[in-house]
PDB file of N, CA, C and O in Angstrom:
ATOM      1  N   UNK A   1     106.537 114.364 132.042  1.00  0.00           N
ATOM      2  CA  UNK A   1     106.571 115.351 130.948  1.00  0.00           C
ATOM      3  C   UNK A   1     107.989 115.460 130.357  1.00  0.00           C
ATOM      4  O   UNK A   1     108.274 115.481 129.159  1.00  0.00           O
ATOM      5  N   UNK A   2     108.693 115.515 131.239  1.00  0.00           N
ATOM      6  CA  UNK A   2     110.222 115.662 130.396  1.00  0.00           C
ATOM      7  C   UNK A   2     110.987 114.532 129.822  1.00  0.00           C
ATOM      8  O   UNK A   2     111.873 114.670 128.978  1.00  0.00           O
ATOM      9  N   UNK A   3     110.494 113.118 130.458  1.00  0.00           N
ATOM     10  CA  UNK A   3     110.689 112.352 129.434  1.00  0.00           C
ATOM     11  C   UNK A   3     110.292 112.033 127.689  1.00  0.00           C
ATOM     12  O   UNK A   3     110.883 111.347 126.855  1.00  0.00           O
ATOM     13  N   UNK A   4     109.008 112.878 127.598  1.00  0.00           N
ATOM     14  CA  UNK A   4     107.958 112.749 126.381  1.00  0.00           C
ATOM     15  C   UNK A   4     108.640 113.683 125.981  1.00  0.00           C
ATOM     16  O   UNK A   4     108.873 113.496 124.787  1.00  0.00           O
ATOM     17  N   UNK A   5     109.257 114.937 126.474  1.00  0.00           N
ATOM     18  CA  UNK A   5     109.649 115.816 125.582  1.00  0.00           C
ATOM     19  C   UNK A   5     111.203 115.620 124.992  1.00  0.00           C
ATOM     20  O   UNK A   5     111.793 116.263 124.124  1.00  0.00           O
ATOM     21  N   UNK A   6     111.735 114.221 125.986  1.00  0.00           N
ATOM     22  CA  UNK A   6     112.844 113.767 125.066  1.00  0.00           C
ATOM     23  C   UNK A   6     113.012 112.569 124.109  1.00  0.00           C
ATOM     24  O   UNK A   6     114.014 112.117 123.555  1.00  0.00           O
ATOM     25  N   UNK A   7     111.684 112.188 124.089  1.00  0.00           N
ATOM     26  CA  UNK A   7     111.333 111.413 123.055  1.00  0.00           C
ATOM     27  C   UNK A   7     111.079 112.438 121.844  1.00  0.00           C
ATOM     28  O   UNK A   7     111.696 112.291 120.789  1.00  0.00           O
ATOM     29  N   UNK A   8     110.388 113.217 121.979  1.00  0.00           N
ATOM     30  CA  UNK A   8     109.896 114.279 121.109  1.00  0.00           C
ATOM     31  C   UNK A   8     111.179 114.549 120.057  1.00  0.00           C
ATOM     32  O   UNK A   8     111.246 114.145 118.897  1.00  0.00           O
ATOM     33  N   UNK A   9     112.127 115.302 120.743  1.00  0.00           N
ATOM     34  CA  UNK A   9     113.280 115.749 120.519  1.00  0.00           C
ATOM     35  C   UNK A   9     114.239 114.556 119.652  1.00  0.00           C
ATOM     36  O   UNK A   9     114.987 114.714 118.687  1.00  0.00           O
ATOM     37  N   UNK A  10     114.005 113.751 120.155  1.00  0.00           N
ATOM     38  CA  UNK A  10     114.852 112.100 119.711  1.00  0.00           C
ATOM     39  C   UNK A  10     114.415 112.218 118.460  1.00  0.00           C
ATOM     40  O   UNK A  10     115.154 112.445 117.502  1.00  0.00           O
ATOM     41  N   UNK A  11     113.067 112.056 118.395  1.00  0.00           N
ATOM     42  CA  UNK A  11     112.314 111.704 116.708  1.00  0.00           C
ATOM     43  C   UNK A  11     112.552 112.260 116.056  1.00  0.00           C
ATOM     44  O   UNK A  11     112.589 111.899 114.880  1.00  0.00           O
ATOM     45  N   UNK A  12     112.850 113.467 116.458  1.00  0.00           N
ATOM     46  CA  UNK A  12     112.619 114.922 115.703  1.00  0.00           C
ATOM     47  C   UNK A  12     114.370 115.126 114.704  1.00  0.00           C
ATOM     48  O   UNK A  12     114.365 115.397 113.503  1.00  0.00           O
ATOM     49  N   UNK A  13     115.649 114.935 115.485  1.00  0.00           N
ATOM     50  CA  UNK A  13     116.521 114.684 115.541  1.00  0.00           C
ATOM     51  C   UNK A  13     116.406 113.224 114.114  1.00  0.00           C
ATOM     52  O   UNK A  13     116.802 113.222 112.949  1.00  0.00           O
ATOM     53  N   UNK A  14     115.800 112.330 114.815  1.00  0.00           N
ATOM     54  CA  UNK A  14     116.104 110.850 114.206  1.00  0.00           C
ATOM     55  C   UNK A  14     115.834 111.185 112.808  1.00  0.00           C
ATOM     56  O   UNK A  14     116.742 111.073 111.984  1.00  0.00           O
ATOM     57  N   UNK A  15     114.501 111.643 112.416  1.00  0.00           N
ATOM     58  CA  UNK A  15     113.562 111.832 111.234  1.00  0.00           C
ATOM     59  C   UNK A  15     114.551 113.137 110.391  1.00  0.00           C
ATOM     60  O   UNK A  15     114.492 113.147 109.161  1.00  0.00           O
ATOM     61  N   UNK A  16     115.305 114.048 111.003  1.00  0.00           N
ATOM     62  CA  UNK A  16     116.421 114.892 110.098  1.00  0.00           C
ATOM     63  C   UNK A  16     117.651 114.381 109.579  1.00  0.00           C
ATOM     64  O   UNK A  16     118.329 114.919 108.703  1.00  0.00           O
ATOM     65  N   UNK A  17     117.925 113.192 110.239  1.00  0.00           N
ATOM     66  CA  UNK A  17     119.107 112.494 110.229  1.00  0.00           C
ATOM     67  C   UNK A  17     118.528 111.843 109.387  1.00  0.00           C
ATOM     68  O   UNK A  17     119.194 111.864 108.352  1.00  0.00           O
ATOM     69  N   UNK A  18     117.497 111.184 109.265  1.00  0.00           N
ATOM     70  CA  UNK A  18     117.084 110.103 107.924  1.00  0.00           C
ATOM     71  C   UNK A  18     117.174 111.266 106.480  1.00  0.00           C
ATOM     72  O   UNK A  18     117.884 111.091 105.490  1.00  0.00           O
ATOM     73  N   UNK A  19     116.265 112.413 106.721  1.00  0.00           N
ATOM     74  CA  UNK A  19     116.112 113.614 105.254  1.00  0.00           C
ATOM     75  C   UNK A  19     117.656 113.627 105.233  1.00  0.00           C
ATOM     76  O   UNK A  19     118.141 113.291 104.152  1.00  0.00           O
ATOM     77  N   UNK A  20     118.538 113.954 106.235  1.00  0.00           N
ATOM     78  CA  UNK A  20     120.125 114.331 105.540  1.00  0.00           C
ATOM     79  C   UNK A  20     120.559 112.949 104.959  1.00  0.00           C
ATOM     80  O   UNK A  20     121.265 113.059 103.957  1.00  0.00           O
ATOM     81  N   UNK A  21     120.339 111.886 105.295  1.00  0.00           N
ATOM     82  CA  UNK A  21     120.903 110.476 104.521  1.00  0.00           C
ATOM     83  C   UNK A  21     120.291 110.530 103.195  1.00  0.00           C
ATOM     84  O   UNK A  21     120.984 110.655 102.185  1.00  0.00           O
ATOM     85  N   UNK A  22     118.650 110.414 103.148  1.00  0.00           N
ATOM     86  CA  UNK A  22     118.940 110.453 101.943  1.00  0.00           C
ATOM     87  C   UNK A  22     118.962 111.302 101.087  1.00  0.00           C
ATOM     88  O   UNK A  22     118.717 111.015  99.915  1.00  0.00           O
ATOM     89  N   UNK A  23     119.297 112.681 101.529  1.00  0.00           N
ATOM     90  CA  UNK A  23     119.443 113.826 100.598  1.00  0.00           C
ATOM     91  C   UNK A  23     121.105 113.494  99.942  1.00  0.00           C
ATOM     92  O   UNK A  23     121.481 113.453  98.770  1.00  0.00           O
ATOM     93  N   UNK A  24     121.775 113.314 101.068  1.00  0.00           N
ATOM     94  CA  UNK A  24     123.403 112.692 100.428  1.00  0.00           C
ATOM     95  C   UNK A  24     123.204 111.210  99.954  1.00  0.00           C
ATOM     96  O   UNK A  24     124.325 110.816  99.633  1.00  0.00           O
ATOM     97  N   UNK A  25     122.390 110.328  99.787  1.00  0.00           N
ATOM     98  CA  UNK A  25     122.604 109.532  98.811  1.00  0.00           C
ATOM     99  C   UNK A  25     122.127 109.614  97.209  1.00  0.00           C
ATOM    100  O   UNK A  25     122.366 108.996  96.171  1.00  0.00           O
ATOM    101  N   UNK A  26     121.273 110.797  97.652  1.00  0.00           N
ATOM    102  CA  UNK A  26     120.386 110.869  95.895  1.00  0.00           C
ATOM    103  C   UNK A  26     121.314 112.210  95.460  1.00  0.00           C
ATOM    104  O   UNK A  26     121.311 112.470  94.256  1.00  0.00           O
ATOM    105  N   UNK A  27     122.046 113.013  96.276  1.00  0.00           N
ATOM    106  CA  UNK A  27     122.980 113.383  95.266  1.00  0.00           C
ATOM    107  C   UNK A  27     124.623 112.590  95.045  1.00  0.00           C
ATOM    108  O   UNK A  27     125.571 112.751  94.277  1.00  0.00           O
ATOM    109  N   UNK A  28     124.377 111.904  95.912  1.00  0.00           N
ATOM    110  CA  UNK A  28     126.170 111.003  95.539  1.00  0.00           C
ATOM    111  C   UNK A  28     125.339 110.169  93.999  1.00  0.00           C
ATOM    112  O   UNK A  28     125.794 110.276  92.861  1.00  0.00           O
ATOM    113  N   UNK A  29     124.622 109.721  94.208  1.00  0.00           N
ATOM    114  CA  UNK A  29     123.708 108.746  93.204  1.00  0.00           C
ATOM    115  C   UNK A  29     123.621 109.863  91.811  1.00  0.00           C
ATOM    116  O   UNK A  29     124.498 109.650  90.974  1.00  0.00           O
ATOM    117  N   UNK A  30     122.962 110.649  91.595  1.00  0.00           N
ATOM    118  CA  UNK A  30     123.152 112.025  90.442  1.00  0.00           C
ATOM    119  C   UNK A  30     124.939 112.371  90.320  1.00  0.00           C
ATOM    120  O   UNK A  30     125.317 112.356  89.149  1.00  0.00           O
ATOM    121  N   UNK A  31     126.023 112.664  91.329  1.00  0.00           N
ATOM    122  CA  UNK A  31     127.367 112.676  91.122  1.00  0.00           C
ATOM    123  C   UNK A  31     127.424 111.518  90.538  1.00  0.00           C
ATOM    124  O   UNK A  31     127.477 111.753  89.331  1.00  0.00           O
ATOM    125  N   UNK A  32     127.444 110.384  90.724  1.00  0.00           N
ATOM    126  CA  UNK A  32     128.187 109.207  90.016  1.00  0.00           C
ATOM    127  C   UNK A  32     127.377 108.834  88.531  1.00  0.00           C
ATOM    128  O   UNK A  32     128.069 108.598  87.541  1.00  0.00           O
ATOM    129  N   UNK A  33     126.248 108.806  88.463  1.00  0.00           N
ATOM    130  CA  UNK A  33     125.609 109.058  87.043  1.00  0.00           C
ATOM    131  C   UNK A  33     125.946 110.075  86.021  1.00  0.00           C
ATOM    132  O   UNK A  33     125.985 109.725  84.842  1.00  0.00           O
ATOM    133  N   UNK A  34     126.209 111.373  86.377  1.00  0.00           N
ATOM    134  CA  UNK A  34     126.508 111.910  85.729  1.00  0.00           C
ATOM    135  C   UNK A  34     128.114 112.050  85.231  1.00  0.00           C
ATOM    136  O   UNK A  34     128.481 112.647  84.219  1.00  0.00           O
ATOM    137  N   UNK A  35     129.187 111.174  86.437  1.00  0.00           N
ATOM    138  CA  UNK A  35     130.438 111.047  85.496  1.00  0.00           C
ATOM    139  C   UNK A  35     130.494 109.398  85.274  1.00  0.00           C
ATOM    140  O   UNK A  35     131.372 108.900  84.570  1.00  0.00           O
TER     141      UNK A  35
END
């Protein structure tokens, strides 16, 4: 069980780290378009 729940945690972690990448590339991408 406590291994599954650190897989859990891993993904969970992994899959926010992907939304924060590309939330900072589609606004660096809108910053540089717009100057």
């Amino acid at each position: 069980m406590m291994i599954s729940n650190i897989i859990d945690m891993t993904e969970i972690s992994f899959t926010q780290r992907i939304d924060r990448l590309v939330i900072a590339l589609i606004s660096m991408h809108y910053y540089f378009s717009d100057n």
